[in-house]
PAZAPA-4460 file (N, C-alpha, C; in steps of 0.05 Angstrom, whole numbers, plus 32768, in hexadecimal, padded with zeros to 4 digits):
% residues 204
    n_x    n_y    n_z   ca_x   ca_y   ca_z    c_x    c_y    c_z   seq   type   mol
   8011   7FE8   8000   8000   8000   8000   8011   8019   8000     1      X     A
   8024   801B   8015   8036   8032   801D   803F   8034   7FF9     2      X     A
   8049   8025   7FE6   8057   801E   7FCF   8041   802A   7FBC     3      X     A
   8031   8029   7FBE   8014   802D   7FAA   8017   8051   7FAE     4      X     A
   801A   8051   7FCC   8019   8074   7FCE   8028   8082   7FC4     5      X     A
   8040   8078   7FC0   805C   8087   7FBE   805B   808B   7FA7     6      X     A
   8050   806F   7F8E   804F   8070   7F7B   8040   808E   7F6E     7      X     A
   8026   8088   7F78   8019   809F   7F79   8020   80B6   7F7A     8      X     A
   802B   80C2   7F8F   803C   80DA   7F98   804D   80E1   7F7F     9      X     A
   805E   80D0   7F81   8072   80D6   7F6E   806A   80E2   7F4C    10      X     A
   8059   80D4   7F4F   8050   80D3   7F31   803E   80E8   7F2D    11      X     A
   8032   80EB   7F3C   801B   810B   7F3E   8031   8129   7F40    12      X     A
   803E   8128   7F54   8051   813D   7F5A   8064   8140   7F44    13      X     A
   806C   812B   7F31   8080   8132   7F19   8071   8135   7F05    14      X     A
   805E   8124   7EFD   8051   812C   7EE8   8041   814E   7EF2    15      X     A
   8036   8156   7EF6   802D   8172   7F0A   803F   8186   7F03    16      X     A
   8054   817F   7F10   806D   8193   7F0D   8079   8199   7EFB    17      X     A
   807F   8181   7EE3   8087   8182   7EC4   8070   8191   7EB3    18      X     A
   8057   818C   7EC0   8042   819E   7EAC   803E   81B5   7EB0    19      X     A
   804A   81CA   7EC1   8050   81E3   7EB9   8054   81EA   7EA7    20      X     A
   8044   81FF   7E99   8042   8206   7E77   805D   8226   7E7E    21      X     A
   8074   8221   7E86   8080   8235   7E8F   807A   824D   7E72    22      X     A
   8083   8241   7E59   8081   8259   7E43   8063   8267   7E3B    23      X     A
   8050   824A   7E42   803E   8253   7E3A   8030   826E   7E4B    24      X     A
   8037   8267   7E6C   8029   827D   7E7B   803E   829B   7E72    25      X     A
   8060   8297   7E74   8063   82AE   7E6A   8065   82BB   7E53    26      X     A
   805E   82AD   7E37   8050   82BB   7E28   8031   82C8   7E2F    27      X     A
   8028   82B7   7E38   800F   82CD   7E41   800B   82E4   7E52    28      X     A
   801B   82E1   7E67   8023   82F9   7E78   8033   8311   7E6C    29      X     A
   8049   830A   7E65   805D   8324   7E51   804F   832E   7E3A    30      X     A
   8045   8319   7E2B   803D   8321   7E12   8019   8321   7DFD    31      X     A
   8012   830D   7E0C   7FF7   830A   7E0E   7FF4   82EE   7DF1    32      X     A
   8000   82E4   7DF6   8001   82D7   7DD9   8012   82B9   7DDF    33      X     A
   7FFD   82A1   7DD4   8002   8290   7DDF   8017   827D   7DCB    34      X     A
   8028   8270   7DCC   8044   8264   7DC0   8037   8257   7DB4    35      X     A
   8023   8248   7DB1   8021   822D   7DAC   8026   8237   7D8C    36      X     A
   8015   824E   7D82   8004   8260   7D6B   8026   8273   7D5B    37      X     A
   8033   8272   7D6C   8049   8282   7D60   8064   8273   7D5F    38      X     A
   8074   826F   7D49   808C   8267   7D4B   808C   8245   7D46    39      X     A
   8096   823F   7D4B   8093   8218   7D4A   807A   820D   7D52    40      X     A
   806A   821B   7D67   805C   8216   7D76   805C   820A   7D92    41      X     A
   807D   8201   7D95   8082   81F1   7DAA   8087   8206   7DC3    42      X     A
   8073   81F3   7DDB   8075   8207   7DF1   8099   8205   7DFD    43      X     A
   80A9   820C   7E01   80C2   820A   7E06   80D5   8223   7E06    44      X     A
   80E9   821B   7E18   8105   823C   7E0D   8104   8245   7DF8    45      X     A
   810D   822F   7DE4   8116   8232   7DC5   8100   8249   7DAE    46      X     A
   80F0   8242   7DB8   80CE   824D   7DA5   80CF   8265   7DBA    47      X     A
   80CC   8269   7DD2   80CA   8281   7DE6   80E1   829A   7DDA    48      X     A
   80F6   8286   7DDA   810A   829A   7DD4   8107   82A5   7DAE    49      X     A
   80FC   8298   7D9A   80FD   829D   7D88   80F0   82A7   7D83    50      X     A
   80D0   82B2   7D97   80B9   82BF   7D90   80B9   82D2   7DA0    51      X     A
   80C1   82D2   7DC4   80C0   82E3   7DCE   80E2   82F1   7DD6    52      X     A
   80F9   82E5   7DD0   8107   82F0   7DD3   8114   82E8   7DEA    53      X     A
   813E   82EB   7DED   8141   82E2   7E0A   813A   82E5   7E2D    54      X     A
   812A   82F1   7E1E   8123   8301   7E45   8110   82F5   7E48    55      X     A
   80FD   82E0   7E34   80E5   82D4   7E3F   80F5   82B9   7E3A    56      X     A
   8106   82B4   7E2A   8113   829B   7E30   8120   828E   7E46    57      X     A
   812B   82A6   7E46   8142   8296   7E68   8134   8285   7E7E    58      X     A
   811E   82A9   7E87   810E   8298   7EA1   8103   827E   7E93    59      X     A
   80F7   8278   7E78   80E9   825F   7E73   80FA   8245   7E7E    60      X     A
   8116   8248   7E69   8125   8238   7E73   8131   8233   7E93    61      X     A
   812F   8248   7E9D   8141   823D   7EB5   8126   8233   7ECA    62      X     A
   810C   823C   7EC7   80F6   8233   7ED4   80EF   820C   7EC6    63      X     A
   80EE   820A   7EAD   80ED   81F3   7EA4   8105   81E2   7EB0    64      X     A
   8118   81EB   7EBA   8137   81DC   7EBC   8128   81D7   7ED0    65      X     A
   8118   81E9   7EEE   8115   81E8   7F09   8104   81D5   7F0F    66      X     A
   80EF   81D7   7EFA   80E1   81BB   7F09   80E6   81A3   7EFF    67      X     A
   80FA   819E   7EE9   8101   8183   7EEC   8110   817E   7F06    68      X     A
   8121   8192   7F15   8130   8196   7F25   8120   8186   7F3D    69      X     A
   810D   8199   7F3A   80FC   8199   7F57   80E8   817B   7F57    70      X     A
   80DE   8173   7F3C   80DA   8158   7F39   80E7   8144   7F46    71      X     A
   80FC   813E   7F3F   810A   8133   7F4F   810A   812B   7F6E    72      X     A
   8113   8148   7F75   811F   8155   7F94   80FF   814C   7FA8    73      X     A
   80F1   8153   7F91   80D1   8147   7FA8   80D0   812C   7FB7    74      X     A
   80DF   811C   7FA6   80DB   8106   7FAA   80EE   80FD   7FC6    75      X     A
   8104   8100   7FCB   8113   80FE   7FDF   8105   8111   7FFC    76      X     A
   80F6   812C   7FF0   80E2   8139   8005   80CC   812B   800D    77      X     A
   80C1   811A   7FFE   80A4   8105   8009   80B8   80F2   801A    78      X     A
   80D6   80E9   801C   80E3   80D9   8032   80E4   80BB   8020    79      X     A
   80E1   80C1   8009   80E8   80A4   7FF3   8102   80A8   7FE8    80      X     A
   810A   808E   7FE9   8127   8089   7FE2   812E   806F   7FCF    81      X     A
   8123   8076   7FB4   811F   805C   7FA1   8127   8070   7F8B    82      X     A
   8139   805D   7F72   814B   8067   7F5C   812C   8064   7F4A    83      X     A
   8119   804C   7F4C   8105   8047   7F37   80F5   8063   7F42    84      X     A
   80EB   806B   7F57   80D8   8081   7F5B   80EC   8099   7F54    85      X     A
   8103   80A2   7F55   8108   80B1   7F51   8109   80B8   7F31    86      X     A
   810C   809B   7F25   810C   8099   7F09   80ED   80A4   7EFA    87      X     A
   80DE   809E   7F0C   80C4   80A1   7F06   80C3   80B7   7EFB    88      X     A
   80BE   80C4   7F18   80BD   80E3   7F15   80C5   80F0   7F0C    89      X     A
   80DC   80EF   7EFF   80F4   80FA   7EF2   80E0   80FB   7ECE    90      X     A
   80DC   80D7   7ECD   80CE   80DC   7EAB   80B9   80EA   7EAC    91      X     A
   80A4   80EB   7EC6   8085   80F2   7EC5   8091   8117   7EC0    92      X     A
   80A2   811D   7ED0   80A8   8140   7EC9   80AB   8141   7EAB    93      X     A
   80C2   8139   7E97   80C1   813B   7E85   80AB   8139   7E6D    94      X     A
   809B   811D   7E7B   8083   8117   7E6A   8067   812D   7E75    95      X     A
   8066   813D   7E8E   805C   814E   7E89   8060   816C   7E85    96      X     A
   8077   8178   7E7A   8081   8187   7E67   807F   8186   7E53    97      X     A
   807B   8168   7E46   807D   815F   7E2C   805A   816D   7E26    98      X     A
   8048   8157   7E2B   8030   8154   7E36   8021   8169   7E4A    99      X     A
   8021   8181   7E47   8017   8188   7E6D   7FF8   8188   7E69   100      X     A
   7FEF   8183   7E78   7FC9   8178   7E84   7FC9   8193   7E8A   101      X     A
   7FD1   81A8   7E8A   7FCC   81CC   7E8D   7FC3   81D0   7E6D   102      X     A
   7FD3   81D1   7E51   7FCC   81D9   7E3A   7FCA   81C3   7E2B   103      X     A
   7FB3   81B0   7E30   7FA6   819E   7E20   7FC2   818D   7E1B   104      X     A
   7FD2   8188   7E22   7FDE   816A   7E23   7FF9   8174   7E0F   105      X     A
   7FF7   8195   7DFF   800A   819D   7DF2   8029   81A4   7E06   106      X     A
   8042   81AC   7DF8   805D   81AD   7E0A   8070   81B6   7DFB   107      X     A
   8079   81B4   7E06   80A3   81BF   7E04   80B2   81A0   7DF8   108      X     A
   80CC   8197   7DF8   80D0   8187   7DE0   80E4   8173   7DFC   109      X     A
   80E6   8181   7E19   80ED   816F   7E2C   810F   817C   7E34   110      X     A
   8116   8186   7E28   812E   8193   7E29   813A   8196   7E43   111      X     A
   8130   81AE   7E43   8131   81C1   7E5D   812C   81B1   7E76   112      X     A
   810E   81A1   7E81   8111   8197   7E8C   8122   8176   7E92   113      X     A
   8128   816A   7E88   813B   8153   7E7C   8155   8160   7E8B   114      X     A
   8162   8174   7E83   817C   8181   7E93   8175   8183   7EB0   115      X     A
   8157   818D   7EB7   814B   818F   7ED5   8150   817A   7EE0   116      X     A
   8143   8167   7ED9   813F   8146   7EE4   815F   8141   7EE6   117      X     A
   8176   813B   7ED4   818C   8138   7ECD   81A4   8143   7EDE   118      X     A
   819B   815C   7EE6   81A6   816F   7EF8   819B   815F   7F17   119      X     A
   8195   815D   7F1D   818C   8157   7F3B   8191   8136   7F3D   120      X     A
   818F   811F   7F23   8192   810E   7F24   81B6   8103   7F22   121      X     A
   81C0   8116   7F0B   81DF   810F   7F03   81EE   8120   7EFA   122      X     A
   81F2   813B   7F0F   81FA   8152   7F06   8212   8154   7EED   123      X     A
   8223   813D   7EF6   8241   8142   7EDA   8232   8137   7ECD   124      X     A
   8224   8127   7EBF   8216   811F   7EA7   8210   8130   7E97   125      X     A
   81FC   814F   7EA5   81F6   8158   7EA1   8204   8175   7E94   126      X     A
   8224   8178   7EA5   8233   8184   7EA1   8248   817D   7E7F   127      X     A
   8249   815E   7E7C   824F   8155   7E67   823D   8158   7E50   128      X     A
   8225   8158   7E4E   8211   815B   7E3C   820E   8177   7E3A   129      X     A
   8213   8188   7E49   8214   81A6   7E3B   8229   81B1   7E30   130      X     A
   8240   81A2   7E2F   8258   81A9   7E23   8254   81A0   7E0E   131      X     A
   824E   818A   7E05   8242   817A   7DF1   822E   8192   7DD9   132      X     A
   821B   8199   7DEE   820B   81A5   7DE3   8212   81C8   7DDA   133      X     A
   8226   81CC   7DE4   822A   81E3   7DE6   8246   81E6   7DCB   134      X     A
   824A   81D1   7DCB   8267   81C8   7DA6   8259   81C7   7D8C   135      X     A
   8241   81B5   7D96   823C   81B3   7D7A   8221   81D1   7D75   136      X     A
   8218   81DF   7D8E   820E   81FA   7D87   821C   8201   7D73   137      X     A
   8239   8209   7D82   824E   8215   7D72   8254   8212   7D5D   138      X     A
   825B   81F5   7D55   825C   81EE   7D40   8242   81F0   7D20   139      X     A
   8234   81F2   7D36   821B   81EF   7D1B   8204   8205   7D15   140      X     A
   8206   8216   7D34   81F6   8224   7D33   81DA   821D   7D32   141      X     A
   81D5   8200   7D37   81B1   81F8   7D3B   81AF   81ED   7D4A   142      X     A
   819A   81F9   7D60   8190   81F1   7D7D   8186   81DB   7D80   143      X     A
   8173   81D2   7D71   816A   81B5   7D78   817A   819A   7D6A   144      X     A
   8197   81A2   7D5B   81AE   8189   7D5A   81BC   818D   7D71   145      X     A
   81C1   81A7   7D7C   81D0   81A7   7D95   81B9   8197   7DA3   146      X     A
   81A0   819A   7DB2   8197   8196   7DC0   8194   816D   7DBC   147      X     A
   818C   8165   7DA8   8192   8144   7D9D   81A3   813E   7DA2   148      X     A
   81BE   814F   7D9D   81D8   8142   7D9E   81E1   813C   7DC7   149      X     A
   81DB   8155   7DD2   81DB   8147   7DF8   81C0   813C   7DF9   150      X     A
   81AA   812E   7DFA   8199   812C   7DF9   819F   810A   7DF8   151      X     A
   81B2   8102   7DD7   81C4   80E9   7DD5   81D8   80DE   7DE8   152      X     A
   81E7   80F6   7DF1   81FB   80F7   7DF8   81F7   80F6   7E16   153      X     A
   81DF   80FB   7E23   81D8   80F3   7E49   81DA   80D0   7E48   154      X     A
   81CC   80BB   7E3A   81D0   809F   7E48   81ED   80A0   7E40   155      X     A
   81FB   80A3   7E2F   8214   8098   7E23   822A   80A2   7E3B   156      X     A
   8226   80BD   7E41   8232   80CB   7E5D   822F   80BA   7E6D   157      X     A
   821A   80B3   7E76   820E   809C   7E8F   8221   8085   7E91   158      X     A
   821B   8081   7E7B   8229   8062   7E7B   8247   8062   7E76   159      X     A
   8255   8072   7E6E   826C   8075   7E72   827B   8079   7E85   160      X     A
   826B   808E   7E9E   826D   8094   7EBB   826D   807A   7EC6   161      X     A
   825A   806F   7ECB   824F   8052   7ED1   826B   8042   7ECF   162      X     A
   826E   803C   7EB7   8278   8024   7EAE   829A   8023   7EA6   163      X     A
   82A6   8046   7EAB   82BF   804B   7EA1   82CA   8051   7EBD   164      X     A
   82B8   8068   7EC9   82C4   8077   7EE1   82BB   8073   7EF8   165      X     A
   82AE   805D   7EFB   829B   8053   7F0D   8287   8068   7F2A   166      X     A
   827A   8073   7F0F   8268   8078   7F28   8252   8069   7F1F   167      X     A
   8243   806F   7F40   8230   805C   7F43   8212   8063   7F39   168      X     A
   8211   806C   7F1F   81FD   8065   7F10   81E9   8051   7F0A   169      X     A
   81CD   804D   7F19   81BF   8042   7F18   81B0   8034   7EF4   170      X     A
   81AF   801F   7EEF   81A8   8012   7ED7   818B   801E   7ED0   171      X     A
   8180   8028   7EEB   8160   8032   7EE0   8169   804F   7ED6   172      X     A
   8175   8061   7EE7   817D   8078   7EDB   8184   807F   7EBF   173      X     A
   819C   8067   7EBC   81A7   8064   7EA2   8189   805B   7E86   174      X     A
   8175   804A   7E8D   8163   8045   7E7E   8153   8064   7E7B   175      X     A
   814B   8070   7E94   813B   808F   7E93   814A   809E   7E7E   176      X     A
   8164   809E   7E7D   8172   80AC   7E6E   816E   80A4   7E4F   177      X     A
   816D   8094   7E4B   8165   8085   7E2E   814B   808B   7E24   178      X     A
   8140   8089   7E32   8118   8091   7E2B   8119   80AC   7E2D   179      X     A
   811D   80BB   7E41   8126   80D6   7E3A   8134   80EA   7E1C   180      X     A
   8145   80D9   7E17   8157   80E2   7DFC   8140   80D0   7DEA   181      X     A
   8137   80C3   7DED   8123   80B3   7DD9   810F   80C8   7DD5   182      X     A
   80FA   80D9   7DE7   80EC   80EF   7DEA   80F8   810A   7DDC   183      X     A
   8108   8108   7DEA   8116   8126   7DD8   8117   811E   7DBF   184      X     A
   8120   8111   7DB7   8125   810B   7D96   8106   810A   7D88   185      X     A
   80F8   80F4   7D96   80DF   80F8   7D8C   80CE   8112   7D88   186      X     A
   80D6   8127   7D98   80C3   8142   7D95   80D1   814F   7D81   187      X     A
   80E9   8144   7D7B   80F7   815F   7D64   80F3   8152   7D4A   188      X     A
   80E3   813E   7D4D   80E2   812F   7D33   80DC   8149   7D19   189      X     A
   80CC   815F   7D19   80C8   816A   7D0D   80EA   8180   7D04   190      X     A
   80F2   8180   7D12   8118   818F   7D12   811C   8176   7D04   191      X     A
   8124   8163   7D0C   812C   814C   7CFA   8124   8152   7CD5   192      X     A
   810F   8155   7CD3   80FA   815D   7CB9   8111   816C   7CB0   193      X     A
   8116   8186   7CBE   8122   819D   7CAB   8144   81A0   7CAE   194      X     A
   8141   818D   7CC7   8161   8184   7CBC   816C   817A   7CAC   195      X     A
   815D   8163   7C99   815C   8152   7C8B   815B   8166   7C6A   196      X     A
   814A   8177   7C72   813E   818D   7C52   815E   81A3   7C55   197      X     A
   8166   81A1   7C6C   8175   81BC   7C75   816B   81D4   7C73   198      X     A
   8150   81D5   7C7D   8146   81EE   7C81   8144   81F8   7C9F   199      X     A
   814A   81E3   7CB4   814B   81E9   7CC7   8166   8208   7CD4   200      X     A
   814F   8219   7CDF   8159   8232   7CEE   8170   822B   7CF7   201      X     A
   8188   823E   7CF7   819E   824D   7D08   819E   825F   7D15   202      X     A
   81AF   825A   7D2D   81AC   8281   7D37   81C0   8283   7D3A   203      X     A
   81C2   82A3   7D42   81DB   82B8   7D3C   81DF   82BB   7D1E   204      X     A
***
């Protein structure tokens, strides 16, 4: 029973917390104009920043980063101490970011929060996947190959940590991490499209 609850808990409080429509409420507050309708349509940094600009991006992102953050961190505050519940919660945040039950089941592409969850779960992972992500920016100048390319590059981190440098990386973590980069990739399927045409956007 206690097991049934936790389950519960966990899974209400991350999914909940990942469905914060962060862009969507501050496009409506700053600007009156809702993301879904402008730009890619995707509720996220990337579209915030390309429609509303960096000052509505940042807070998006570093608030999306927070409650994967805080996803997490709940779970050790309910007094549970399980890698699978923590795993839970960790996907239910992402999947409701992806999904939020606030704007009809629409979202962001998992990004932002994925680094949240990632960050509180395996901070150098996390630190390796933005270096990652932050070369081939450089190199290419397109956000959503940078963002695929650490996105690939978190289980492969994992399991290299794990299995080279031995830390003690949990096998469920390492699987979260896989379905995760499986998610991300799946929402950019449409970037994929115009990567493929090479019409896909640069910046700077």
């Amino acid at each position: 029973m206690e097991l049934l609850v936790n389950i519960l808990l966990v899974s209400a409080s991350g999914y909940l917390l990942g469905s914060i429509p962060t862009s969507f409420i501050l496009g409506k507050v700053l600007k009156g104009v809702d993301l879904r309708e402008f730009g890619s349509g995707n509720l996220g940094a990337a579209n915030t920043f390309r429609v509303l600009g960096a000052k509505a991006a940042v807070p998006v992102l570093i608030i999306d980063i927070g409650k994967g953050f805080l996803a997490v961190k709940a779970v050790s505050l309910f007094g549970i101490d399980n890698s699978t519940l923590i795993a839970l919660a960790a996907f239910l945040a992402v999947l409701g970011h992806n999904y939020s039950i606030f704007v009809r089941f629409s979202g962001g592409k998992g990004v932002g929060t994925t680094t949240g969850v990632f960050l509180a779960i395996a901070p150098v992972a996390v630190a390796i996947c933005l270096i990652v992500w932050l070369v081939i920016l450089l190199l290419t100048r397109i956000v959503s190959l940078a963002s695929m390319s650490a996105a690939v590059f978190l289980p492969v981190s994992l399991i290299l940590m794990r299995f080279l440098f031995g830390y003690k990386t949990g096998m469920v973590i390492i699987a979260l991490s896989v379905i995760v980069a499986i998610a991300v990739i799946y929402k950019h399927r449409s970037n994929i499209k115009r990567l493929k045409l090479g019409t896909e956007k640069r910046i700077f």
